[in-house]
PASEBA-1860 file (N, C-alpha, C; in nm, 3 decimals):
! residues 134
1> XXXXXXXX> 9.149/11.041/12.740/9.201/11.031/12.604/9.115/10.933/12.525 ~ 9.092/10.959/12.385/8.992/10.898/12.347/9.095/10.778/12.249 ~ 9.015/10.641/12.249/9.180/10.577/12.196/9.069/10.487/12.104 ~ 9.163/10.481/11.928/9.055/10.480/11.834/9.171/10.320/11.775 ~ 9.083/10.176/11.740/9.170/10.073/11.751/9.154/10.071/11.545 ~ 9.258/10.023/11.507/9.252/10.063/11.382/9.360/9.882/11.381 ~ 9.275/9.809/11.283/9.317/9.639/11.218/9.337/9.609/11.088 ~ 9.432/9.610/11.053/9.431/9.602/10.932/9.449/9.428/10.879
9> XXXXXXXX> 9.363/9.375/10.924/9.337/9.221/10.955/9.242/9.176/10.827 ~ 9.143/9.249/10.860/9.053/9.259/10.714/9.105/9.273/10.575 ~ 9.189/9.391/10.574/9.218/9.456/10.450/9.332/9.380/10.423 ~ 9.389/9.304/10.481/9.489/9.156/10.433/9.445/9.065/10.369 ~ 9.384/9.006/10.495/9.308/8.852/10.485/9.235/8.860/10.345 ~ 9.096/8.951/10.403/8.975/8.959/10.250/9.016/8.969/10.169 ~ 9.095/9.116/10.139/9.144/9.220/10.020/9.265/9.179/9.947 ~ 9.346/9.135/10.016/9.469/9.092/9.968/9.480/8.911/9.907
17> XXXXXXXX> 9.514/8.835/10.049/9.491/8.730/10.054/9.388/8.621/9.988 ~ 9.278/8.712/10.010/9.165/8.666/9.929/9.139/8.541/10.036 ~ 9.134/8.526/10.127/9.065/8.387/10.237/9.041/8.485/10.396 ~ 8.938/8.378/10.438/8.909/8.423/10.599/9.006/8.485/10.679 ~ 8.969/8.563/10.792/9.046/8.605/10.860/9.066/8.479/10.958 ~ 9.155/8.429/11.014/9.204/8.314/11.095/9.167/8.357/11.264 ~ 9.107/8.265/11.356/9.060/8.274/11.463/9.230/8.358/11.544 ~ 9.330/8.285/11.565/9.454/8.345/11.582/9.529/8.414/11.481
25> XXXXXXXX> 9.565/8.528/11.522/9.615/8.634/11.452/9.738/8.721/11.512 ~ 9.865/8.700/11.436/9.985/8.741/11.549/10.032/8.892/11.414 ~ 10.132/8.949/11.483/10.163/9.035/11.406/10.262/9.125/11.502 ~ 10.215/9.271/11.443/10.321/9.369/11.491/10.200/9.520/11.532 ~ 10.205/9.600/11.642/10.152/9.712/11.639/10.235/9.812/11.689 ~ 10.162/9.934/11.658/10.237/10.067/11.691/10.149/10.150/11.786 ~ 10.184/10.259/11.869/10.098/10.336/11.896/10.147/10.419/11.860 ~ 9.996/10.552/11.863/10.043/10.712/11.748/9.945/10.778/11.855
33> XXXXXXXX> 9.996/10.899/11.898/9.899/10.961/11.966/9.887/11.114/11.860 ~ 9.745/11.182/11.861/9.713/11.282/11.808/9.652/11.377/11.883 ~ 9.687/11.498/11.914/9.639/11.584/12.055/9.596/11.465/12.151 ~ 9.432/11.462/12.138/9.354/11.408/12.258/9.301/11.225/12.207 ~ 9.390/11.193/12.099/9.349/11.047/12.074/9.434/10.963/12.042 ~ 9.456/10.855/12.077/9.565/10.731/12.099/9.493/10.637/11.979 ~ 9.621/10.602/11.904/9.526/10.544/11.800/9.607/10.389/11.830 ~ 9.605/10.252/11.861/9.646/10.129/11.847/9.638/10.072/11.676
41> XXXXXXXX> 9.723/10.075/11.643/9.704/10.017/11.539/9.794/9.874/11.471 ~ 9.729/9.778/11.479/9.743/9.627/11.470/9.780/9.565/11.309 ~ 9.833/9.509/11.289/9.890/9.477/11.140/9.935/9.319/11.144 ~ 9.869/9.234/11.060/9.927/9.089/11.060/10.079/9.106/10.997 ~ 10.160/9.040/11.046/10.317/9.017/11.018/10.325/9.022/10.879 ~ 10.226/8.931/10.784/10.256/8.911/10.649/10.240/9.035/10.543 ~ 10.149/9.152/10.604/10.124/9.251/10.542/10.185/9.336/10.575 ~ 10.271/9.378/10.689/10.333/9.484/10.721/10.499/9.417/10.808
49> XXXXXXXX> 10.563/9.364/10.741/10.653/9.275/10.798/10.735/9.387/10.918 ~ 10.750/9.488/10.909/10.823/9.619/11.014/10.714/9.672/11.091 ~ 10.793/9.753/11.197/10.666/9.838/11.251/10.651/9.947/11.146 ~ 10.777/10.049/11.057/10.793/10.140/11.008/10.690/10.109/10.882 ~ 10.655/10.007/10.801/10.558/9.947/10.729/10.416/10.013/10.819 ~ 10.373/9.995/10.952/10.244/10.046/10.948/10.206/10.175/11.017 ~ 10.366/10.233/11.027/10.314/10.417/11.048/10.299/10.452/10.907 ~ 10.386/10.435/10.832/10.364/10.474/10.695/10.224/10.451/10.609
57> XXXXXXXX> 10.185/10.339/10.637/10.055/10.267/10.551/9.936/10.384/10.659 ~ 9.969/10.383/10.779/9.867/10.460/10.861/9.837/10.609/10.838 ~ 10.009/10.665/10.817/9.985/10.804/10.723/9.951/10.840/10.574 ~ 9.971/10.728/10.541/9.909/10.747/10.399/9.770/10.743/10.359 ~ 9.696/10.701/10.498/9.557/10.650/10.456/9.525/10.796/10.517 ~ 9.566/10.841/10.613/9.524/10.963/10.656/9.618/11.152/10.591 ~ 9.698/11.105/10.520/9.704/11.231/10.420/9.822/11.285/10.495 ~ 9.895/11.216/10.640/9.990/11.261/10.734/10.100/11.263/10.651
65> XXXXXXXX> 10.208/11.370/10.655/10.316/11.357/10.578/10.445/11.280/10.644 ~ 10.520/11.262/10.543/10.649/11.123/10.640/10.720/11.145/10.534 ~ 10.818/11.062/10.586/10.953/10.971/10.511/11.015/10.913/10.566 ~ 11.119/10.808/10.488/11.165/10.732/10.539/11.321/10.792/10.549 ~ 11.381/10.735/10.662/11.515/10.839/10.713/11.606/10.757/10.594 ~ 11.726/10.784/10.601/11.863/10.764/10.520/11.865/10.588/10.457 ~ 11.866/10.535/10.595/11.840/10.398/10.622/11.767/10.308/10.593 ~ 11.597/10.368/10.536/11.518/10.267/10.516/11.431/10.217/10.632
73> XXXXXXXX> 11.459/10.273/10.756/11.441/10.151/10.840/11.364/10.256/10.954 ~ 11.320/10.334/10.874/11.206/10.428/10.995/11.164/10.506/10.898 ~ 11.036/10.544/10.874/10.929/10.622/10.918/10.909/10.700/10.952 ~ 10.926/10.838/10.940/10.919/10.961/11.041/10.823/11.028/10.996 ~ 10.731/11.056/11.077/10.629/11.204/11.049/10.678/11.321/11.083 ~ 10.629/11.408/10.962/10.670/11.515/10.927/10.585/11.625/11.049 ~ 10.451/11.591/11.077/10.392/11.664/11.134/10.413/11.677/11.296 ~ 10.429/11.731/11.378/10.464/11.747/11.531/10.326/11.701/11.564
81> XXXXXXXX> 10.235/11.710/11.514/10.105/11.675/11.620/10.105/11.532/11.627 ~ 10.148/11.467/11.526/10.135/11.315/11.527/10.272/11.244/11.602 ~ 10.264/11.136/11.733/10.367/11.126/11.811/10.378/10.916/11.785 ~ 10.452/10.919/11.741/10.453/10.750/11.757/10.529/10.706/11.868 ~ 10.459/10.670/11.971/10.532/10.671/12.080/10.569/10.501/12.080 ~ 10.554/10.419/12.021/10.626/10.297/12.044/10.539/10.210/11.976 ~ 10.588/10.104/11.938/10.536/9.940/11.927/10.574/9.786/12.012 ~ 10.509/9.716/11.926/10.579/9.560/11.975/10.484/9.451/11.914
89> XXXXXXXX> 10.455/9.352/11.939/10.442/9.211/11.856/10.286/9.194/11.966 ~ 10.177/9.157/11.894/10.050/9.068/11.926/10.022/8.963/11.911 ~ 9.951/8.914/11.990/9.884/8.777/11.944/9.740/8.768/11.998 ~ 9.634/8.770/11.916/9.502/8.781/11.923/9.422/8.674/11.919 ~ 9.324/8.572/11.994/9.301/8.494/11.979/9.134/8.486/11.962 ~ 9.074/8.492/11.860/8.947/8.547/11.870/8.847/8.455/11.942 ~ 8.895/8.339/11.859/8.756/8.227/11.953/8.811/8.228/12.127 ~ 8.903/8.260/12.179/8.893/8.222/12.307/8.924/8.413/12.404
97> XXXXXXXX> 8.908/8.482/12.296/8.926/8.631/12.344/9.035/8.672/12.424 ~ 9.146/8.680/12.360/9.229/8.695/12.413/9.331/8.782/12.320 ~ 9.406/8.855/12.379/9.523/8.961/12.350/9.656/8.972/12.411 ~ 9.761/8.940/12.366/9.869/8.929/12.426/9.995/9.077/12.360 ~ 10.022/9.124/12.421/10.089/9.223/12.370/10.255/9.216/12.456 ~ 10.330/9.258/12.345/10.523/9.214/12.429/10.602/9.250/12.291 ~ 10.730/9.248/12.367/10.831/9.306/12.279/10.841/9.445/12.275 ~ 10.912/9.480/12.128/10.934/9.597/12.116/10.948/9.630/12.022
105> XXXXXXXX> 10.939/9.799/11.925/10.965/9.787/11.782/11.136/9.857/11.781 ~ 11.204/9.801/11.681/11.357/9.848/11.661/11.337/9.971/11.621 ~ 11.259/10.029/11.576/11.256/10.184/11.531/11.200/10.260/11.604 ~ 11.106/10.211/11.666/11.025/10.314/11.733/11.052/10.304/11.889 ~ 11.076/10.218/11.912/11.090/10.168/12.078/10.976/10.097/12.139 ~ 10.980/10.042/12.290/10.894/9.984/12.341/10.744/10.053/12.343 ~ 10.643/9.991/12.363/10.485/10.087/12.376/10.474/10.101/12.510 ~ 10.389/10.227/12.479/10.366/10.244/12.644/10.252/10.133/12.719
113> XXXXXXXX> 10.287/10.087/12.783/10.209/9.981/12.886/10.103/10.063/13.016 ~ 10.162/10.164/13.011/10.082/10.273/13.107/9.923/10.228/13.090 ~ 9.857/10.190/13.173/9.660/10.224/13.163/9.640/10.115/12.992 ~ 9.735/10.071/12.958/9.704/9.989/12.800/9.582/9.904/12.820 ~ 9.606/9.823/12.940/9.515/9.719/12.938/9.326/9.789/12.924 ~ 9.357/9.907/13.016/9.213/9.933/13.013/9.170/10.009/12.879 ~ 9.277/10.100/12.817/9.252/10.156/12.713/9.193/10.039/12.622 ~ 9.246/9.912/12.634/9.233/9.814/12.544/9.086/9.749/12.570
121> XXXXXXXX> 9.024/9.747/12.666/8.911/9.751/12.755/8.784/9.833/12.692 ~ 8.863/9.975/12.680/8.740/10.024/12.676/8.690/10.060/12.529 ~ 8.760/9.939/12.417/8.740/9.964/12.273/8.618/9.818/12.288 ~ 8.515/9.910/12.203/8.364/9.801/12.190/8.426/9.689/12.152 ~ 8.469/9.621/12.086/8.463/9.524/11.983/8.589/9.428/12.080 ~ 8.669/9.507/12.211/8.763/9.429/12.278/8.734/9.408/12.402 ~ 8.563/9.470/12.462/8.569/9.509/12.588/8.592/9.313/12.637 ~ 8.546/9.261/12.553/8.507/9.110/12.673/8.657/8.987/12.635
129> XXXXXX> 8.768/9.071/12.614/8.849/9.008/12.555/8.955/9.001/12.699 ~ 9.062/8.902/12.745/9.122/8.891/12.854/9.293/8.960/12.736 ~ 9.336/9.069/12.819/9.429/9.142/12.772/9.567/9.107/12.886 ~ 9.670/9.061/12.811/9.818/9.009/12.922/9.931/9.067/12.827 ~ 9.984/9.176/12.932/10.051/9.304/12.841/10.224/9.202/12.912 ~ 10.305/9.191/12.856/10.442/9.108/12.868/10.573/9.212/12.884
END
C-alpha cells in the first residue's frame, strides 16, 4: 500500500500564523485510505481543533464530496472509495526526531496501529525519526 503523509504544519504556522514552524508540534491526525493508498494526515490542534475539521479541510482540497451529519460533529464522505478509518492525537518532535502517536478520535474512532510504525518509516522526510505508537 502506498501511504502518502500530508502536514498541514506549514500552511498554519507560515500561512496563517504568520511565524516559524516550532521544533515540537502536537495536534490531532486522521487516517483515509483510497483503493491502494493510505493517506496520514497531521494537523496542529490550533488549526483544526476536531478530527472532523481535517477530513473535511482534506476533502475540500481534493474535490471529495462530504457533509457534516445532523450534529455538527462528523464529517462524512460522500464517496465509498474514500474510507476514514480512524484518528488520534501526535506529538512530533523535530530537533530530537521523534513521533508519538495515542488516543483516539470521538468521531471517527481509534487508528489503525496495524504495520503504522513502519508505514511511518517508510515516508522520506520520517524515515530517521524514532516512532512510539501508545
Amino acid at each position: 500500500m502506498k501511504i502518502v503523509f500530508v502536514d498541514y504544519s506549514e500552511i498554519y504556522y507560515r500561512g496563517i500564523a504568520k511565524r516559524a514552524v516550532p521544533e515540537k508540534l502536537n495536534g490531532k491526525f486522521i487516517q483515509i485510505r483510497n483503493n491502494a493508498t493510505e493517506y496520514l494526515i497531521f494537523s496542529p490542534k490550533e488549526f483544526t481543533p476536531y478530527h472532523t475539521n481535517i477530513v473535511e479541510w482534506f476533502c475540500l482540497e481534493r474535490g471529495v464530496k462530504g457533509s457534516y451529519d445532523r450534529t455538527g460533529k462528523r464529517f462524512n464522505v460522500h464517496d465509498p472509495k474514500w474510507i476514514v478509518v480512524g484518528g488520534g492525537k501526535f506529538e512530533i518532535n523535530t530537533a530530537e526526531k521523534s513521533i508519538r502517536l495515542f488516543d483516539n478520535s470521538m468521531a471517527y474512532g481509534r487508528f489503525d496501529s496495524k504495520g503504522l510504525k513502519g508505514k511511518i518509516l517508510s515516508i522520506d522526510s520520517l524515515s530517521d525519526y524514532s516512532v512510539r505508537i501508545e
